[in-house]
PDB file of N, CA, C and O in Angstrom:
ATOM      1  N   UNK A   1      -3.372  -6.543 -11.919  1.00  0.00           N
ATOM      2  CA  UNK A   1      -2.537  -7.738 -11.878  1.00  0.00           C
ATOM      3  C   UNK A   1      -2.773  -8.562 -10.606  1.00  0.00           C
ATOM      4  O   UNK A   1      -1.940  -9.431 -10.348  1.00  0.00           O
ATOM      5  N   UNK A   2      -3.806  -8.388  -9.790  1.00  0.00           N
ATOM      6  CA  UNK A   2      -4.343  -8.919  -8.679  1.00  0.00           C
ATOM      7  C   UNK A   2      -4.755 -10.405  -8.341  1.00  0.00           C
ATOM      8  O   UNK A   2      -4.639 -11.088  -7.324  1.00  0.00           O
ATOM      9  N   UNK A   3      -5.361 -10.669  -9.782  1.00  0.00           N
ATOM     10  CA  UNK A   3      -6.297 -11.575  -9.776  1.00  0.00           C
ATOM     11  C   UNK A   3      -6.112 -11.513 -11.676  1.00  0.00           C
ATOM     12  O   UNK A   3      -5.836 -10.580 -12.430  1.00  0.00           O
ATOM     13  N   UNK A   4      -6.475 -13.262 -11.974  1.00  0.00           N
ATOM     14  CA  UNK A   4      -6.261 -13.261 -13.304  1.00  0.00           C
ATOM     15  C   UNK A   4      -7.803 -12.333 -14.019  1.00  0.00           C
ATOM     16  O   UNK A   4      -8.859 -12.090 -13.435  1.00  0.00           O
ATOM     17  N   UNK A   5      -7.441 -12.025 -15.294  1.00  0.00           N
ATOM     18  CA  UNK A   5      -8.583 -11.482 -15.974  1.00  0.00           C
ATOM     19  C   UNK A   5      -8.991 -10.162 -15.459  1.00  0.00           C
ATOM     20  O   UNK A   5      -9.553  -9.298 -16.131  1.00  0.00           O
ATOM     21  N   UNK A   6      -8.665 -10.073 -14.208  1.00  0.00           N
ATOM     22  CA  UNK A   6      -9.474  -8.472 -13.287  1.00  0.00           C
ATOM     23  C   UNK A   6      -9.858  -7.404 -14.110  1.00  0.00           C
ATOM     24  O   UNK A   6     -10.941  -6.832 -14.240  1.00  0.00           O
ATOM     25  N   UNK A   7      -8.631  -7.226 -14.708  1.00  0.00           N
ATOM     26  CA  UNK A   7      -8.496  -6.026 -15.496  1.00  0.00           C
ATOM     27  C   UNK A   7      -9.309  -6.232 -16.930  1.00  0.00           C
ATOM     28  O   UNK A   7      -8.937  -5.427 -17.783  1.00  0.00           O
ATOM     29  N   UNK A   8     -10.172  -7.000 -17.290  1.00  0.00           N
ATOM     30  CA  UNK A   8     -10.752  -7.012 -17.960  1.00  0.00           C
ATOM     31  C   UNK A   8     -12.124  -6.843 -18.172  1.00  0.00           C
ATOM     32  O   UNK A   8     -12.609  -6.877 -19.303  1.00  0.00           O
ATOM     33  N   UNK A   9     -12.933  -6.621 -16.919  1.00  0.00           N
ATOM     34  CA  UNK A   9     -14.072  -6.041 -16.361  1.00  0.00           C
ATOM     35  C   UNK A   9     -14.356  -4.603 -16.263  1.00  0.00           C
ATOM     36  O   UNK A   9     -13.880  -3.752 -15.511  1.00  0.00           O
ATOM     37  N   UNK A  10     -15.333  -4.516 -17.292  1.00  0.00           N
ATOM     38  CA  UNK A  10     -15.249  -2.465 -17.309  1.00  0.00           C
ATOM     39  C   UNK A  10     -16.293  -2.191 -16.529  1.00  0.00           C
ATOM     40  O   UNK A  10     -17.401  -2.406 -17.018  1.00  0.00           O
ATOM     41  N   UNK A  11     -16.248  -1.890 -15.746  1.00  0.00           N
ATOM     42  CA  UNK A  11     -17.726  -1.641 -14.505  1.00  0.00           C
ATOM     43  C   UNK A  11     -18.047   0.144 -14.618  1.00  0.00           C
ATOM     44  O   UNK A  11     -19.142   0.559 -14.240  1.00  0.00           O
ATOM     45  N   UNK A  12     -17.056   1.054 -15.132  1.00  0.00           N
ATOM     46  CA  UNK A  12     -17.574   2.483 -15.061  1.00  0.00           C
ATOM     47  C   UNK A  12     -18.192   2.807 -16.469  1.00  0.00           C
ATOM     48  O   UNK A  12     -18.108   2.042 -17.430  1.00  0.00           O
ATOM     49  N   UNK A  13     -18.947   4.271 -16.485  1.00  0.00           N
ATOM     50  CA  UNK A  13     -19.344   4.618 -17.105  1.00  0.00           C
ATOM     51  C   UNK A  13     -18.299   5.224 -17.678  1.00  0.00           C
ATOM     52  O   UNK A  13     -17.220   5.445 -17.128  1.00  0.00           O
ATOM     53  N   UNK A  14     -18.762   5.639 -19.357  1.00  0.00           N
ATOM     54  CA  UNK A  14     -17.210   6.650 -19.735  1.00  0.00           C
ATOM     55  C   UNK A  14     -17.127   7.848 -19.095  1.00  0.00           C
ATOM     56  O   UNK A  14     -16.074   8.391 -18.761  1.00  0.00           O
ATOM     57  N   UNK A  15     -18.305   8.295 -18.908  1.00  0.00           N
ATOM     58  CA  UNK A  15     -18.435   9.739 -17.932  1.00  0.00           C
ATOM     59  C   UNK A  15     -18.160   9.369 -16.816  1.00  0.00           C
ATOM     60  O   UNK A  15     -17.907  10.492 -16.382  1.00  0.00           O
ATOM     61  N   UNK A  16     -17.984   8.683 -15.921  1.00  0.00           N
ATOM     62  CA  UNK A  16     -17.788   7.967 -14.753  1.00  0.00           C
ATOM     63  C   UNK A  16     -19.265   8.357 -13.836  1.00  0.00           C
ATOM     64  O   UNK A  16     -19.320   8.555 -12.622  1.00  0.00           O
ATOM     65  N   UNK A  17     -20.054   8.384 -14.520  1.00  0.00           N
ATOM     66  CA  UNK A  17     -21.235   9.200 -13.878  1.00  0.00           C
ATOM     67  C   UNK A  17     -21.790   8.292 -12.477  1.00  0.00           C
ATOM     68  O   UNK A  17     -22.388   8.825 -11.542  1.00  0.00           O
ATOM     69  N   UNK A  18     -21.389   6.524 -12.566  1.00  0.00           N
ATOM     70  CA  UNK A  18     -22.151   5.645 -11.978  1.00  0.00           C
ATOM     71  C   UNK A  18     -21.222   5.555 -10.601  1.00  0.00           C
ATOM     72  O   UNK A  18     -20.289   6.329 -10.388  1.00  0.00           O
ATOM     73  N   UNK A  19     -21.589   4.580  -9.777  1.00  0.00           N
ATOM     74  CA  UNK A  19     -21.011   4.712  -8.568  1.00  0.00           C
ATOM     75  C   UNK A  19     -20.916   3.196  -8.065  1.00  0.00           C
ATOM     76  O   UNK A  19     -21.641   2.403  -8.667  1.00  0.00           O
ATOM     77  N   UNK A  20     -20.210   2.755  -7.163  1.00  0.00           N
ATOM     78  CA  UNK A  20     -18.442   3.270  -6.929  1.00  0.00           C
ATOM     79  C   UNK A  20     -18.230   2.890  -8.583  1.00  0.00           C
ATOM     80  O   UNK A  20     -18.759   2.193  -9.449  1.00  0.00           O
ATOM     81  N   UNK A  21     -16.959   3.940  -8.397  1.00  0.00           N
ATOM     82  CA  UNK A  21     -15.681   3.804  -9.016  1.00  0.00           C
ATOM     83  C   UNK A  21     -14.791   3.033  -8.883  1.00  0.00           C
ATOM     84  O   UNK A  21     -14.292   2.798  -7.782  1.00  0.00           O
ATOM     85  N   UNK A  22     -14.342   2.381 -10.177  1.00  0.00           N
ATOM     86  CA  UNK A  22     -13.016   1.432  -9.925  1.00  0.00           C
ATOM     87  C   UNK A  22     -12.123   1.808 -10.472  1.00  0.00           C
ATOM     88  O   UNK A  22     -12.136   1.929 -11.697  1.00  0.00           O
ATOM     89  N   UNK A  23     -10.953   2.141  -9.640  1.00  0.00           N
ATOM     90  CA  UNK A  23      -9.842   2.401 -10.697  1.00  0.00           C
ATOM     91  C   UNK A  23      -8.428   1.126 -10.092  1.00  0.00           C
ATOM     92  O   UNK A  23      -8.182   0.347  -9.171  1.00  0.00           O
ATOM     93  N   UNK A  24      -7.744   1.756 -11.628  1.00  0.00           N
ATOM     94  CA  UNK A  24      -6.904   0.288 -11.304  1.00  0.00           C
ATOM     95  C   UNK A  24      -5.272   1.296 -11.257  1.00  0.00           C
ATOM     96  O   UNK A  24      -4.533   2.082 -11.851  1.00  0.00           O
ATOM     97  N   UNK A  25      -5.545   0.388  -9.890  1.00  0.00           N
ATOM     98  CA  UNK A  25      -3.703   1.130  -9.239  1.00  0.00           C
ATOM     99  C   UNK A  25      -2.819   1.197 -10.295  1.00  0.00           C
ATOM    100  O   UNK A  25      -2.449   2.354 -10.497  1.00  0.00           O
ATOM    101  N   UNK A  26      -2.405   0.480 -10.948  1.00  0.00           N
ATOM    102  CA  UNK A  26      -1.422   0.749 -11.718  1.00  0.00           C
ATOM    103  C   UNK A  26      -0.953   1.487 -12.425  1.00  0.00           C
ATOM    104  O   UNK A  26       0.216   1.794 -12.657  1.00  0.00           O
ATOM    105  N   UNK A  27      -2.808   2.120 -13.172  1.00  0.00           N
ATOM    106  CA  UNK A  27      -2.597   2.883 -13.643  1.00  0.00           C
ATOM    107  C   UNK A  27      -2.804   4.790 -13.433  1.00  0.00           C
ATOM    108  O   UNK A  27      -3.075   5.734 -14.175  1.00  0.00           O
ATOM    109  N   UNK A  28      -2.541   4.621 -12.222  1.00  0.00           N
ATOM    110  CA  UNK A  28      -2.874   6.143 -10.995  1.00  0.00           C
ATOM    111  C   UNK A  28      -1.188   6.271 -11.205  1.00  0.00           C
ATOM    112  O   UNK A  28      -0.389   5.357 -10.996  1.00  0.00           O
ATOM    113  N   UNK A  29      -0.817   7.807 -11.729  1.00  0.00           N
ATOM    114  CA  UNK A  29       0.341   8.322 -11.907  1.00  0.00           C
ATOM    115  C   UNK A  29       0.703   9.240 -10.543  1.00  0.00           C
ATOM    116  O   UNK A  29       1.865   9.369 -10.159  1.00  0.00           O
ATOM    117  N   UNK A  30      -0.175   9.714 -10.022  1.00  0.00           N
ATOM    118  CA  UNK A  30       0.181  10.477  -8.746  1.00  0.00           C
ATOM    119  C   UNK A  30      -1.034  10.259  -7.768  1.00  0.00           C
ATOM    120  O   UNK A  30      -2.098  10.863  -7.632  1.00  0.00           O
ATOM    121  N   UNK A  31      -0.460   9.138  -7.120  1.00  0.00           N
ATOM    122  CA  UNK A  31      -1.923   8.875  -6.074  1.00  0.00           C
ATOM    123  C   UNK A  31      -2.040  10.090  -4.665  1.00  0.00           C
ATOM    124  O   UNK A  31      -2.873  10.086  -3.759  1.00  0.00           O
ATOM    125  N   UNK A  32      -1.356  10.669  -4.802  1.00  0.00           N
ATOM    126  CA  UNK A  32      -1.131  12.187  -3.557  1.00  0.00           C
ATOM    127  C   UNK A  32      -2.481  12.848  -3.970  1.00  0.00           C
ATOM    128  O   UNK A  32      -3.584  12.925  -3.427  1.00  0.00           O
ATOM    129  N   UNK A  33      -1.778  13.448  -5.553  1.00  0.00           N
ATOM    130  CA  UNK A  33      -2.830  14.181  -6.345  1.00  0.00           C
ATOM    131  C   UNK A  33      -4.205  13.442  -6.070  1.00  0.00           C
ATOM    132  O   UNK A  33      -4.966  13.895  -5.214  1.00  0.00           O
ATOM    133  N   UNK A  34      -4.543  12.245  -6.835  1.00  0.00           N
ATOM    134  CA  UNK A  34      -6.096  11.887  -6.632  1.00  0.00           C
ATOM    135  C   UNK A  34      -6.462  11.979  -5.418  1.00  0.00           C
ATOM    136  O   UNK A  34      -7.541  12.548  -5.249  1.00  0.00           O
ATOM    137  N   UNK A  35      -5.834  11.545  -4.359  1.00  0.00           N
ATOM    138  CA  UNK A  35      -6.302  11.756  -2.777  1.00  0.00           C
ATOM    139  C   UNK A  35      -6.660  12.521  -2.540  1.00  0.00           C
ATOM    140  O   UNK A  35      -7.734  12.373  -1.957  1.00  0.00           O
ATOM    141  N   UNK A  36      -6.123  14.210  -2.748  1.00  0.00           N
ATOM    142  CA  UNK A  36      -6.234  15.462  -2.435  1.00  0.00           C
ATOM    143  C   UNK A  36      -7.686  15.980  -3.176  1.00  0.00           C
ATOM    144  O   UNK A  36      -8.466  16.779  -2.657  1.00  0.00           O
ATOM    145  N   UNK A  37      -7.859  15.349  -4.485  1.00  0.00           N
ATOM    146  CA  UNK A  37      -9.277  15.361  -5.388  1.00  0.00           C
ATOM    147  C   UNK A  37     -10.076  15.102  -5.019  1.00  0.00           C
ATOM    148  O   UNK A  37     -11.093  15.789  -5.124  1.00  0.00           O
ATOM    149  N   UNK A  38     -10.019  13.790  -4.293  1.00  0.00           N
ATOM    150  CA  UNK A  38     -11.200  13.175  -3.986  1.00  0.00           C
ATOM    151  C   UNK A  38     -11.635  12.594  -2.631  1.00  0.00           C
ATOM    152  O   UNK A  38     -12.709  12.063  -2.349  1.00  0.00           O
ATOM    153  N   UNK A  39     -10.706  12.782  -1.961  1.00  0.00           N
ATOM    154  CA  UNK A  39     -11.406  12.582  -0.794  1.00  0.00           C
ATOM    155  C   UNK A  39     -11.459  13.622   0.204  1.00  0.00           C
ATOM    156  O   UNK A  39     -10.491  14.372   0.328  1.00  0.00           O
ATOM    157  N   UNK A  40     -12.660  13.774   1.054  1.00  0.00           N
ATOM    158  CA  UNK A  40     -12.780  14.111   1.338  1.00  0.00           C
ATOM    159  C   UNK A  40     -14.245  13.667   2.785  1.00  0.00           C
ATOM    160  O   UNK A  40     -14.603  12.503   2.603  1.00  0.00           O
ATOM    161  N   UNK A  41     -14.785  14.132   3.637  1.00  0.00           N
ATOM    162  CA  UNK A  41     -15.724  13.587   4.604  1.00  0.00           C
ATOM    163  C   UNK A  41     -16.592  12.986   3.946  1.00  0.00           C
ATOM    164  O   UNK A  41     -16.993  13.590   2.951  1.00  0.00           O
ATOM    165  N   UNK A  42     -17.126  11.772   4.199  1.00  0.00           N
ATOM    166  CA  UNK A  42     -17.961  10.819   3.290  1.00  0.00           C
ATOM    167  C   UNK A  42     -17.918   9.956   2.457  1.00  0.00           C
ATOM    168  O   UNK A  42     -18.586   8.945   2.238  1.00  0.00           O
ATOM    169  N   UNK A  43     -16.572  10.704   1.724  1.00  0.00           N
ATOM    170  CA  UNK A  43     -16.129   9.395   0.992  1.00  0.00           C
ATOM    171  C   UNK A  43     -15.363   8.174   1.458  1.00  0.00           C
ATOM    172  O   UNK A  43     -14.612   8.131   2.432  1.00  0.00           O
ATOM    173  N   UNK A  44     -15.643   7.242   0.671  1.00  0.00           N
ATOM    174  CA  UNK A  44     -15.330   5.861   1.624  1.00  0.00           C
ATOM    175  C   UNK A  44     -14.778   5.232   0.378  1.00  0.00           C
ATOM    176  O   UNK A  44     -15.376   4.757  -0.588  1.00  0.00           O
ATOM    177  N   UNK A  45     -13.225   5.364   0.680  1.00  0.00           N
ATOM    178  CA  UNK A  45     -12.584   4.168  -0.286  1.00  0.00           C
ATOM    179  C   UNK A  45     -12.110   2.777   0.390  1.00  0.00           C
ATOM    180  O   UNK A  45     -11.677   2.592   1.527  1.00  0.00           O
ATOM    181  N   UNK A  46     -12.369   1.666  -0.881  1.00  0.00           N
ATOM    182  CA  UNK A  46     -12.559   0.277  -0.719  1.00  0.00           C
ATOM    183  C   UNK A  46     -10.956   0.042  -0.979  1.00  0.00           C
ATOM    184  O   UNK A  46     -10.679   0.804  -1.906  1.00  0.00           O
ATOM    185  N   UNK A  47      -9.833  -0.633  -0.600  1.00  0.00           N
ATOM    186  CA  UNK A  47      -8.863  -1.287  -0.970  1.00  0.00           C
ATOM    187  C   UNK A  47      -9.008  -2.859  -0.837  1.00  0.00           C
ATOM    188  O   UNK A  47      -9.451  -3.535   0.092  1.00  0.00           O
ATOM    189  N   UNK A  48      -8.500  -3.209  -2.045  1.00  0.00           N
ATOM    190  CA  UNK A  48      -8.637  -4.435  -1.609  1.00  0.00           C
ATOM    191  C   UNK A  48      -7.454  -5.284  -1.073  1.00  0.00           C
ATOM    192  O   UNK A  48      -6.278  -4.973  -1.265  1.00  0.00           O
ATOM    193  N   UNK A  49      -7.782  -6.171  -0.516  1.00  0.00           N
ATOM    194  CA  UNK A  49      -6.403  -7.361   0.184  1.00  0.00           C
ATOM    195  C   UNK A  49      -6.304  -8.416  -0.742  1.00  0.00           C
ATOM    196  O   UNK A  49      -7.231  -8.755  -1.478  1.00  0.00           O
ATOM    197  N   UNK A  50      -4.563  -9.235  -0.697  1.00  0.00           N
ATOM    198  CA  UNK A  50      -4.850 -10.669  -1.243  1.00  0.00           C
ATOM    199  C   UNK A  50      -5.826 -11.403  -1.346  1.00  0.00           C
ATOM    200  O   UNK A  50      -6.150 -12.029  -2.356  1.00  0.00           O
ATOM    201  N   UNK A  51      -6.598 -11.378   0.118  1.00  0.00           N
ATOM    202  CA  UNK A  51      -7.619 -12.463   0.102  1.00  0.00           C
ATOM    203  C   UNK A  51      -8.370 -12.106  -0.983  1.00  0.00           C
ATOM    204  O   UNK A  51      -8.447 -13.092  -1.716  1.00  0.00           O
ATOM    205  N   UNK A  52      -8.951 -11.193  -1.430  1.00  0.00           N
ATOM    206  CA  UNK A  52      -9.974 -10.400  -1.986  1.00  0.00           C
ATOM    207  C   UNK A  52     -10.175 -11.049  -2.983  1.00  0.00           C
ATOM    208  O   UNK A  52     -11.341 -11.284  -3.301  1.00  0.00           O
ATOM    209  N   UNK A  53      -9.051 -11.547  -3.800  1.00  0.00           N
ATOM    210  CA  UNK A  53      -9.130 -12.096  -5.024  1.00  0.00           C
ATOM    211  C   UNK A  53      -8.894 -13.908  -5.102  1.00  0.00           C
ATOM    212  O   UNK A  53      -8.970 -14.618  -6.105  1.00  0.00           O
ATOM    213  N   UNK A  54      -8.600 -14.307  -3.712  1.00  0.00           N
ATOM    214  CA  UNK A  54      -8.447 -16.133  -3.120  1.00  0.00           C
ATOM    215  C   UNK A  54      -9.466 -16.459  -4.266  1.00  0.00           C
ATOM    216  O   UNK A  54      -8.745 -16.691  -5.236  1.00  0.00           O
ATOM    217  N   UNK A  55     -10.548 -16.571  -4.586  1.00  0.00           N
ATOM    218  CA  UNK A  55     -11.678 -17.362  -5.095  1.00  0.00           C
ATOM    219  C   UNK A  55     -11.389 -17.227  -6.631  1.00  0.00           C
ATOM    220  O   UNK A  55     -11.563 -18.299  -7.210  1.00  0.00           O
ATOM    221  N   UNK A  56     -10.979 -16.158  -7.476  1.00  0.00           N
ATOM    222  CA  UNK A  56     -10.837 -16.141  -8.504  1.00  0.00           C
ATOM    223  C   UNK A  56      -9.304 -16.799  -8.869  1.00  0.00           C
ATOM    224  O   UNK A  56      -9.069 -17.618  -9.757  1.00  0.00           O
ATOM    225  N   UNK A  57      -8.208 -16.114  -7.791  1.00  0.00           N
ATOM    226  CA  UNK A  57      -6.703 -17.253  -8.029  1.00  0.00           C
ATOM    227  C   UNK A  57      -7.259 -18.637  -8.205  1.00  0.00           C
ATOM    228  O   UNK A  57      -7.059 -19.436  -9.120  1.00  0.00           O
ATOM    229  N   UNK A  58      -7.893 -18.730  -7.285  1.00  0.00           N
ATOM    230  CA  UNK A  58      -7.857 -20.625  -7.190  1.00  0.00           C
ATOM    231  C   UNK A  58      -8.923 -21.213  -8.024  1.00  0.00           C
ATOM    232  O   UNK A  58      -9.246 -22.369  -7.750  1.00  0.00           O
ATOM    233  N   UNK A  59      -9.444 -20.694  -8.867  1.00  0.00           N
ATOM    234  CA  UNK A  59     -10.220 -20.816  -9.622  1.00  0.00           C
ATOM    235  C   UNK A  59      -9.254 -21.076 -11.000  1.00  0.00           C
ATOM    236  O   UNK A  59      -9.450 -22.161 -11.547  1.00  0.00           O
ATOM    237  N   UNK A  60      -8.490 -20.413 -11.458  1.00  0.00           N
ATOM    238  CA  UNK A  60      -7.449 -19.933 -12.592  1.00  0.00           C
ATOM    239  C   UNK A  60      -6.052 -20.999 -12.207  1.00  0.00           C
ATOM    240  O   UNK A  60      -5.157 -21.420 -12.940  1.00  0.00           O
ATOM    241  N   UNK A  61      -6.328 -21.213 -10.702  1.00  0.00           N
ATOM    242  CA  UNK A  61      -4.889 -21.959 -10.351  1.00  0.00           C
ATOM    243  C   UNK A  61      -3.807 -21.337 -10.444  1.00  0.00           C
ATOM    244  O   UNK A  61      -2.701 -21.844 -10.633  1.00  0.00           O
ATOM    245  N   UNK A  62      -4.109 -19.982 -10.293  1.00  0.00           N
ATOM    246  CA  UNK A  62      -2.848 -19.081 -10.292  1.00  0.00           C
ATOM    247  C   UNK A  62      -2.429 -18.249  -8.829  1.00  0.00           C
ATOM    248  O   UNK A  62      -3.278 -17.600  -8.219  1.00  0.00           O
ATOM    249  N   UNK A  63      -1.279 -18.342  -8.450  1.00  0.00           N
ATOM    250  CA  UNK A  63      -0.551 -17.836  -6.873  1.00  0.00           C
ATOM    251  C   UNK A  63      -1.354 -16.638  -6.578  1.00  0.00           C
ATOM    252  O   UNK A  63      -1.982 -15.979  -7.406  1.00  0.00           O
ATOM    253  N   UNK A  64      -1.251 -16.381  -5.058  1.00  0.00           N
ATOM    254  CA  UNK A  64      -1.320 -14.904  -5.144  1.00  0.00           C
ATOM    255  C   UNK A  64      -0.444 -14.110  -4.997  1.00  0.00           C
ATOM    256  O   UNK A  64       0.457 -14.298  -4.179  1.00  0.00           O
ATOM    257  N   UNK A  65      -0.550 -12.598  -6.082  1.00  0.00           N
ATOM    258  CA  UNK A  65       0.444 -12.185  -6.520  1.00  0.00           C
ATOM    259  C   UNK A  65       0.989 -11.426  -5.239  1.00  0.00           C
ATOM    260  O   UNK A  65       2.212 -11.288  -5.285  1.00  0.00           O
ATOM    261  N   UNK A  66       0.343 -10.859  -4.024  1.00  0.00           N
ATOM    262  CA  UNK A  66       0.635 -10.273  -3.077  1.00  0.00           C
ATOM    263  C   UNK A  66       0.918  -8.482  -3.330  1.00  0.00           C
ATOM    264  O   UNK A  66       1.359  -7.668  -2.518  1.00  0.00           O
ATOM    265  N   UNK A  67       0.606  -8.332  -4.343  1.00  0.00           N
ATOM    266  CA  UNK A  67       0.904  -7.028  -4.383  1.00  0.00           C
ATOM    267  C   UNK A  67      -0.545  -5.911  -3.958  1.00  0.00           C
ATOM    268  O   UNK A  67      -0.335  -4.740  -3.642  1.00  0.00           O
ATOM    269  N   UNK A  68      -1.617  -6.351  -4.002  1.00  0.00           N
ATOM    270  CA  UNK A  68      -2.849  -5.757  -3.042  1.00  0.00           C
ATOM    271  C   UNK A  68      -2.269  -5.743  -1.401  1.00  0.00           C
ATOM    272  O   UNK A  68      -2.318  -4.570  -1.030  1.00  0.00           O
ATOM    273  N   UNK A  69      -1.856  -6.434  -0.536  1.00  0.00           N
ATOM    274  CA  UNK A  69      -1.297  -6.634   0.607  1.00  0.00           C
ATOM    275  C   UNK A  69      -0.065  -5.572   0.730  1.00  0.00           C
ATOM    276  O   UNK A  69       0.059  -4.885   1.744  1.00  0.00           O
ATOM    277  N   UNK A  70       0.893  -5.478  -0.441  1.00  0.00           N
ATOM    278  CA  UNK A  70       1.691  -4.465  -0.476  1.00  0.00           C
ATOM    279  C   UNK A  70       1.390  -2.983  -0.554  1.00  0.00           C
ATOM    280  O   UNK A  70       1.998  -2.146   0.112  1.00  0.00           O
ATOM    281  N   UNK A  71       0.542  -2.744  -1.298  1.00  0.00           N
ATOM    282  CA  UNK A  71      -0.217  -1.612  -1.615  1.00  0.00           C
ATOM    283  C   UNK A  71      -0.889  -1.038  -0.076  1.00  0.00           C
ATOM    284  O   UNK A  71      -0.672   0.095   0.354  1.00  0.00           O
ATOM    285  N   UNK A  72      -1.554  -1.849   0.478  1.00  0.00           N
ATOM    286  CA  UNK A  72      -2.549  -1.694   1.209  1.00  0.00           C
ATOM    287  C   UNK A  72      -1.941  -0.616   2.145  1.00  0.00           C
ATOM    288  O   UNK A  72      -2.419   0.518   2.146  1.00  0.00           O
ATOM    289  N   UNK A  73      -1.160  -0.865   2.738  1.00  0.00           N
ATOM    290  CA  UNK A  73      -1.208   0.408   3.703  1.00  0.00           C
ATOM    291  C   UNK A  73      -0.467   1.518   3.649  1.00  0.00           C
ATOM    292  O   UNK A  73      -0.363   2.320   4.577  1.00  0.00           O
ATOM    293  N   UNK A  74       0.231   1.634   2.249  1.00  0.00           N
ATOM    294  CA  UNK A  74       0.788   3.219   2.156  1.00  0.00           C
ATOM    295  C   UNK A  74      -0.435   3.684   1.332  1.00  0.00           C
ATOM    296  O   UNK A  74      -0.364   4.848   0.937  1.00  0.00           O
ATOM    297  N   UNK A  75      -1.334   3.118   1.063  1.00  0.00           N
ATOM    298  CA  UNK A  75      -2.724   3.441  -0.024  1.00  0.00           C
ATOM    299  C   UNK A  75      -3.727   3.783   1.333  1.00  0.00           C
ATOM    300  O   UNK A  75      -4.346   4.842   1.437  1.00  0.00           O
ATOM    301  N   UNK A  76      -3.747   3.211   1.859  1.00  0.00           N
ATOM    302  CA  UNK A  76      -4.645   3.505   2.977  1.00  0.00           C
ATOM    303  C   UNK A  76      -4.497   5.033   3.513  1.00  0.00           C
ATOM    304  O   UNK A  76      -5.154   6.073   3.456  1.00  0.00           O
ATOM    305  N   UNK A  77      -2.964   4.475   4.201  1.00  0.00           N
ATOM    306  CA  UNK A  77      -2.333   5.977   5.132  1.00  0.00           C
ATOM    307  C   UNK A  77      -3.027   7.196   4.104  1.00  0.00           C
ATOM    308  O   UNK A  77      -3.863   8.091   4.228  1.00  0.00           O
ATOM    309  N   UNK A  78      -1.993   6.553   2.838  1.00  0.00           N
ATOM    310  CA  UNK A  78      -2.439   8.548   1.998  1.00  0.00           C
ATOM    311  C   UNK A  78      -3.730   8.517   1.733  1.00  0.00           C
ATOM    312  O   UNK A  78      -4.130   9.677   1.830  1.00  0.00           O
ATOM    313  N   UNK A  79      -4.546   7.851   1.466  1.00  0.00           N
ATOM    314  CA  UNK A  79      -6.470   8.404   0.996  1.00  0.00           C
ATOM    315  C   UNK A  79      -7.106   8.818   2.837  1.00  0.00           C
ATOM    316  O   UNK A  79      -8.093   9.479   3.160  1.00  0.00           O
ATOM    317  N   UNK A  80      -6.255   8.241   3.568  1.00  0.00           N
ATOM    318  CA  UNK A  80      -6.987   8.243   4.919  1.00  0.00           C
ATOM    319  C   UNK A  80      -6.883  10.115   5.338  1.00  0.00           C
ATOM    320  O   UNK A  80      -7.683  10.965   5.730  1.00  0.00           O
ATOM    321  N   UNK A  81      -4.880  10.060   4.850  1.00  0.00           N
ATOM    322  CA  UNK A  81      -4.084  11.519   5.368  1.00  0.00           C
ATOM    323  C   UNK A  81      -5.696  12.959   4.290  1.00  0.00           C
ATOM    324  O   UNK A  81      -6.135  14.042   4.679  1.00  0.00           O
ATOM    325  N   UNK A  82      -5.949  12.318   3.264  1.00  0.00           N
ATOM    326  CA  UNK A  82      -7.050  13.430   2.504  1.00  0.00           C
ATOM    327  C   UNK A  82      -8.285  13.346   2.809  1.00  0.00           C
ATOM    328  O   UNK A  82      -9.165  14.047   2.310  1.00  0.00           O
ATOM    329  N   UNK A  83      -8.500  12.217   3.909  1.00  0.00           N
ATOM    330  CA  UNK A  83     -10.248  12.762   4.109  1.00  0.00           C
ATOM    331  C   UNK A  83     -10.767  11.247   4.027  1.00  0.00           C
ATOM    332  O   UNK A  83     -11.486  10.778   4.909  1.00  0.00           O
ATOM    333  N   UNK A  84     -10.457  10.698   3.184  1.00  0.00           N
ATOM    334  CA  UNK A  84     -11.515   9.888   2.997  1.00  0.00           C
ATOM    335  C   UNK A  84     -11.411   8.285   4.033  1.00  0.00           C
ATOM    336  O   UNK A  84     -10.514   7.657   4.597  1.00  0.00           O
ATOM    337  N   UNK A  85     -12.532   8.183   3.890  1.00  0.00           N
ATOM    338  CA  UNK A  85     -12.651   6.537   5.310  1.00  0.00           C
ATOM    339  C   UNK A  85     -12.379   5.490   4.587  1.00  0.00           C
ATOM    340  O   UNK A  85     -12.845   5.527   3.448  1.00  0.00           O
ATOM    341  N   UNK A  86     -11.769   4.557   4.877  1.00  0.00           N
ATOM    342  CA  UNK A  86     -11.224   3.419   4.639  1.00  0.00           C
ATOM    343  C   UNK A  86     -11.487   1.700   4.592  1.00  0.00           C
ATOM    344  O   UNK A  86     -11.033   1.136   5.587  1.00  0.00           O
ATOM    345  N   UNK A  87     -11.939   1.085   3.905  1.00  0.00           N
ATOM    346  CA  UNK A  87     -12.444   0.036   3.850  1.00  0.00           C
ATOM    347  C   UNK A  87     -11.925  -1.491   3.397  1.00  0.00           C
ATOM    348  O   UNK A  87     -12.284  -1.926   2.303  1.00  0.00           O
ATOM    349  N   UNK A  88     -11.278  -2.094   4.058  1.00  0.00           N
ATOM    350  CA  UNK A  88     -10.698  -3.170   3.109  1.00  0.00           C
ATOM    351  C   UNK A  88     -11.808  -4.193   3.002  1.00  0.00           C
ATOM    352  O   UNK A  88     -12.760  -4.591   3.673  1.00  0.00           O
ATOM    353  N   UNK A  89     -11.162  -4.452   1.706  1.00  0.00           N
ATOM    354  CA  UNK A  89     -12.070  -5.425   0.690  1.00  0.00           C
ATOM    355  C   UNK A  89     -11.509  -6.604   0.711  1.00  0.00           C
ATOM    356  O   UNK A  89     -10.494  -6.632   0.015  1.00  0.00           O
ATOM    357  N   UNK A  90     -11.885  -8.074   1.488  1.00  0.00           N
ATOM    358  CA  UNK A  90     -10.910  -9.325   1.980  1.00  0.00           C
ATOM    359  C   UNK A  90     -11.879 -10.120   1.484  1.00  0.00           C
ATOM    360  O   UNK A  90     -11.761 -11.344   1.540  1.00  0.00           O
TER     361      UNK A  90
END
């Protein structure tokens, strides 16, 4: 809900075999759990910020929704608290 359409871009494999991975917050039921899965030394997760999506809002003429900016740093803290390095996507 970031950016209009977002969620309509399938970029993984069904096996998820390809790399990076995108998953969409919303639909992560226990983000503790995935943290504890997957991160770990090396891995490097991307969050993204409001800005991230500026070019496609204003493209659509639609606000930004601000909820990437909200997310961002209790998403950070916990993938950071399991290992993995941190990257925002602006």
């Amino acid at each position: 809900d970031d950016g209009p359409f977002a969620l309509d871009l399938v970029l993984n494999r069904p096996n998820l075999s390809n790399r990076p991975i995108r998953l969409v917050a919303g639909e992560i039921d226990d983000p503790e759990a995935l943290a504890k899965r997957i991160c770990h030394q090396g891995v490097i997760m991307a969050l993204p910020r409001d800005s991230f999506f500026a070019e496609i809002n204003a493209h659509f003429r639609a606000p930004a929704s601000g909820e990437a900016d909200k997310r961002f740093q209790p998403q950070s803290d916990e993938f950071a608290d399991a290992g993995c390095t941190i990257r925002a996507l602006q």
